[in-house]
N, C-alpha and C positions, 0 to 999 in steps of 0.2 A: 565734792569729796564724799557724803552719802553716797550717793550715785555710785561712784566708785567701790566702797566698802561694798556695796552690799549686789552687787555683778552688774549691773544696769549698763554702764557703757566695756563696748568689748573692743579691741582695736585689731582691725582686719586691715593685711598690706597682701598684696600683688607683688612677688618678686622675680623675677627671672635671672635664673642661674645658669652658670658653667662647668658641663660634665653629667653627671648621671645622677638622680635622686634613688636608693637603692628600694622605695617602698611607694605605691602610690599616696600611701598616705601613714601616717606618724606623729611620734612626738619628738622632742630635743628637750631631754633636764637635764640642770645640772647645777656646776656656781659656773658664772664669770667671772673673770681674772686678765691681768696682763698675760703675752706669751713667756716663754724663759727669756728672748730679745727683746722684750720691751717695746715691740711695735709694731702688738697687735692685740685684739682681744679674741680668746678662747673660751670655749666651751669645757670645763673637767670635770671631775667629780663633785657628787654634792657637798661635801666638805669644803670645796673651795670656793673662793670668792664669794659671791651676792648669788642666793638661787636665781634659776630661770627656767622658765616654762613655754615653750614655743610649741603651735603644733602645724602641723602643712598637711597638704590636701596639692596633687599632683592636676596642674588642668591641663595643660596640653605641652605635647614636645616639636619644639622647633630643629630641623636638622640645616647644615649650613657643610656645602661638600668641601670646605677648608679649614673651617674655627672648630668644628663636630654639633654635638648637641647641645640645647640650651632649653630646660624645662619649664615652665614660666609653674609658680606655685602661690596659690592661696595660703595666707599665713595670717594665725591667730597668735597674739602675744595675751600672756596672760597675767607676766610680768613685765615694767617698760624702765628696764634695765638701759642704759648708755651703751650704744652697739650692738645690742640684743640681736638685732635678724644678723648680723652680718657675722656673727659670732657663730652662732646657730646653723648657719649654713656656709 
């Protein structure tokens, strides 16, 4: 928990997504929250839900001549919010 408080461990994921990343590299803040249907979680405003702080870093794009593209991204959480990357992205 020290460790924690004070930056020492950082938690880095590997994700590969579907469609286009519009920046090679960024952040994602905000709160999370349910959607307005209830099944899913979103990324809104800071006012809403629990802050979050995600940032990505673009490594390579996979192309696929049926499903399109899939950019695989280095991702730092900085908060470890319940659904955090899937939110996020």
């Amino acid at each position: 928990r020290l460790q924690e408080r004070r930056g020492a461990i950082t938690k880095d994921y590997v994700a590969i997504v579907g469609g286009t990343v519009p920046k090679a590299a960024g952040r994602v803040a905000g709160g999370i929250c349910l959607s307005r249907d209830r099944t899913s979680y979103v990324i809104r405003g800071k006012k809403s839900g629990k802050s979050v702080l995600t940032t990505y870093k673009r490594l390579a794009v996979a192309e696929h001549s049926t499903l399109g593209t899939f950019p695989s991204l280095s991702l730092r959480l900085f908060t470890g919010r319940k659904h955090q990357i899937r939110a996020s992205m």
